[in-house]
C-alpha positions in Angstrom: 33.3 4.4 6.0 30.6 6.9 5.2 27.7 6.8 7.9 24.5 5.5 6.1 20.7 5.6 7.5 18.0 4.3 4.9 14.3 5.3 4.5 11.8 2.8 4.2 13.9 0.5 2.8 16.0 -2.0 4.1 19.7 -2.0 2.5 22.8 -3.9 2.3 22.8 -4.1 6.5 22.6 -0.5 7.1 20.3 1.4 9.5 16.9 1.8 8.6 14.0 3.5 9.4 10.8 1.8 8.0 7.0 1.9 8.6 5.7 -1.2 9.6 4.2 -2.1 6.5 3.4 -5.2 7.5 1.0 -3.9 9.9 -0.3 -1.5 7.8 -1.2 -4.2 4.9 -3.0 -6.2 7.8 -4.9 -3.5 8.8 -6.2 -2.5 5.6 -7.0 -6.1 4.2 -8.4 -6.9 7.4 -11.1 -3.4 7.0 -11.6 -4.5 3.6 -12.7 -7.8 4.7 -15.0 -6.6 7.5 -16.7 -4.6 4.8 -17.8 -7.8 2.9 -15.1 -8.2 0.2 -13.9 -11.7 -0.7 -12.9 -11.0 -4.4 -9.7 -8.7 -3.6 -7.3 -7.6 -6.0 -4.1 -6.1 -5.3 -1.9 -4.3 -7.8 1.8 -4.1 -6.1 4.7 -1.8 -6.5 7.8 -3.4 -8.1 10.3 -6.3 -6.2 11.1 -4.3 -3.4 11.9 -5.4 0.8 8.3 -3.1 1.1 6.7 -4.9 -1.6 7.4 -8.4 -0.6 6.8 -7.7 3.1 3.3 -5.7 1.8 2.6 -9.1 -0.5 3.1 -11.4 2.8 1.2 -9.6 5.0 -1.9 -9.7 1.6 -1.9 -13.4 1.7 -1.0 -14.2 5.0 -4.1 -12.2 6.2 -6.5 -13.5 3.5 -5.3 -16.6 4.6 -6.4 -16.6 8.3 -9.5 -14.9 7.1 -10.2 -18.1 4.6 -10.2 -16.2 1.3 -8.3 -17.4 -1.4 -7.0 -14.8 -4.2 -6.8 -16.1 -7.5 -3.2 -15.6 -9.2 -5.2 -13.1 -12.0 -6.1 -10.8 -9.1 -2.2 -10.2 -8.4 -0.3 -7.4 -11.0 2.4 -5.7 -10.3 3.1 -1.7 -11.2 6.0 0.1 -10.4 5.7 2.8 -7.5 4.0 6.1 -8.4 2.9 5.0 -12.1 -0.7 6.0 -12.7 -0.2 5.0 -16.4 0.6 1.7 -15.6 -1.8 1.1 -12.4 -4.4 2.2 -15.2 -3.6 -0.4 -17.2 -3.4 -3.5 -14.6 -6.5 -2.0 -13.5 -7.9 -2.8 -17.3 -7.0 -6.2 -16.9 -8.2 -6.5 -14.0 -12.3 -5.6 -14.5 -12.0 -7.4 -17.9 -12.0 -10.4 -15.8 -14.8 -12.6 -16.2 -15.1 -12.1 -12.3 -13.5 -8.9 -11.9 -12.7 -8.4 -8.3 -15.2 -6.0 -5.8 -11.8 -4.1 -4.1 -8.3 -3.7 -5.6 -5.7 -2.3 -3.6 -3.0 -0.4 -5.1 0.6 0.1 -4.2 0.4 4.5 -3.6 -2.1 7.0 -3.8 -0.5 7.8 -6.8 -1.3 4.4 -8.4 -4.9 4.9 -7.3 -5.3 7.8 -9.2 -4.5 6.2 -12.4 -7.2 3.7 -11.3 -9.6 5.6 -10.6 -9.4 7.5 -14.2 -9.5 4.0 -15.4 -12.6 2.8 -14.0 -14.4 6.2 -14.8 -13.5 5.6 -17.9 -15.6 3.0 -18.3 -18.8 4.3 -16.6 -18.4 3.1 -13.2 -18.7 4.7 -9.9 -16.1 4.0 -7.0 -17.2 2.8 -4.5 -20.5 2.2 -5.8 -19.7 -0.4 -8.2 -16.1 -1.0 -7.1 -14.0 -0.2 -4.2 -10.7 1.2 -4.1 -7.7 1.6 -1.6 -4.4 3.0 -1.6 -1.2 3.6 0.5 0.9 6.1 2.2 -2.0 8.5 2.6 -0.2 11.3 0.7 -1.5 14.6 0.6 -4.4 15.0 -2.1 -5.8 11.4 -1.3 -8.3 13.0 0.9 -9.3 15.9 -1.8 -9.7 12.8 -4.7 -13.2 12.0 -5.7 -13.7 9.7 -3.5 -11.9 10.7 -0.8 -9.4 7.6 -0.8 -9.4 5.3 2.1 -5.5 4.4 2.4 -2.4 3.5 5.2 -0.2 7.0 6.6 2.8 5.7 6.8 4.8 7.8 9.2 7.1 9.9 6.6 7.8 12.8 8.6 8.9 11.1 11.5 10.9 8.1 9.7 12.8 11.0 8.1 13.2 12.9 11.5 14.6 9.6 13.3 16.4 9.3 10.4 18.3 12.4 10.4 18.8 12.4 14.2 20.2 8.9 13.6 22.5 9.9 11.2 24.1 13.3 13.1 24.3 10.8 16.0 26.8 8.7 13.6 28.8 11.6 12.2 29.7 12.3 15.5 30.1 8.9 17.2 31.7 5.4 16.2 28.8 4.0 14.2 26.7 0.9 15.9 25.3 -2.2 15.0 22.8 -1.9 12.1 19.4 -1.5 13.6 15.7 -1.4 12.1 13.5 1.0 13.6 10.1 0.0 13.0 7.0 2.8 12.8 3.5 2.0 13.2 1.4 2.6 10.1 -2.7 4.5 10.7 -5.4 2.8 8.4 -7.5 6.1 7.0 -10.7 5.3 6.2 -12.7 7.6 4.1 -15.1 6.9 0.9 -13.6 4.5 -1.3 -14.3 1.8 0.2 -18.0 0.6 0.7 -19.7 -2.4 2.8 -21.4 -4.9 0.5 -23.6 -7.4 1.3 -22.1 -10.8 2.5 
């Protein structure tokens, strides 16, 4: 009986408000393609409804696009966990082929791979590229300024909250999913290479 209205996340048949992930993983792939990478990594958040829409929309536009991603190239890293990102990113330039871009699953994650791969006495994006998601805050003050997807936080939460006054005060409706477009960012951590 108690009026429920999710958040980027899909749950148990309630209303939600989500970003269009989907989109916003097509978008980005699709840039990092048209920059000349075919060896693309992606380190993604834990089993979520975002994570496995996020994972489609990887393959289904490397697909179109002819690229195939090895299964070494895929790790997965709980949300916000530089420590962890840090260490998929390990694994994933001691690869005999280490990939030229890896994606990660928040700006967060990034962070931990980009102390990672300065560790080791490489430049981003000079030696290797680097993307995030959600375009929080500081992603455009890192070193490089991180190339990443906004998702639309402040206005899934305001739909969201109008949503759910509308329910306290009316005979809730059928469950809906309101859908947000997601904006690729594109700043410095991400570099052409040659083809």
């Amino acid at each position: 009986e108690i009026p429920v209205v999710t958040i980027d996340h899909v749950f148990d048949g309630n209303i939600a408000v989500v970003s269009n992930n989907g989109q916003g993983m097509e978008d980005l792939v699709t840039y990092i393609y048209n920059q000349g990478h075919r060896r693309i990594a992606y380190i993604h958040g834990d089993n979520t409804s975002v994570t496995r829409i996020r994972l489609t929309s990887f393959y289904r536009t490397l697909q179109r696009m002819g690229v195939e991603t090895p299964d070494d190239y895929i790790k997965e890293s709980p949300y916000r966990d530089a420590d962890s990102a840090a260490k998929a990113t390990r694994e994933l330039l001691d690869l005999p082929n280490p990939p030229t871009c890896i994606l990660y699953p928040d700006d967060y994650a990034a962070i931990g791979g980009i102390n990672e791969i300065r560790e080791r006495g490489l430049r981003i994006p000079e030696d290797i590229s680097i993307v995030g998601f959600d375009d929080i805050n500081m992603a455009q003050f890192s070193a490089p300024p991180l190339t990443t997807v906004s998702a639309p936080a402040y206005h899934m939460g305001m739909y969201g909250a109008s949503i759910l006054q509308h329910l306290l005060r009316e005979h809730p409706g059928p469950a809906l999913k309101i859908k947000l477009p997601c904006k690729l960012v594109i700043r410095n951590s991400c570099k052409a290479i040659e083809k």
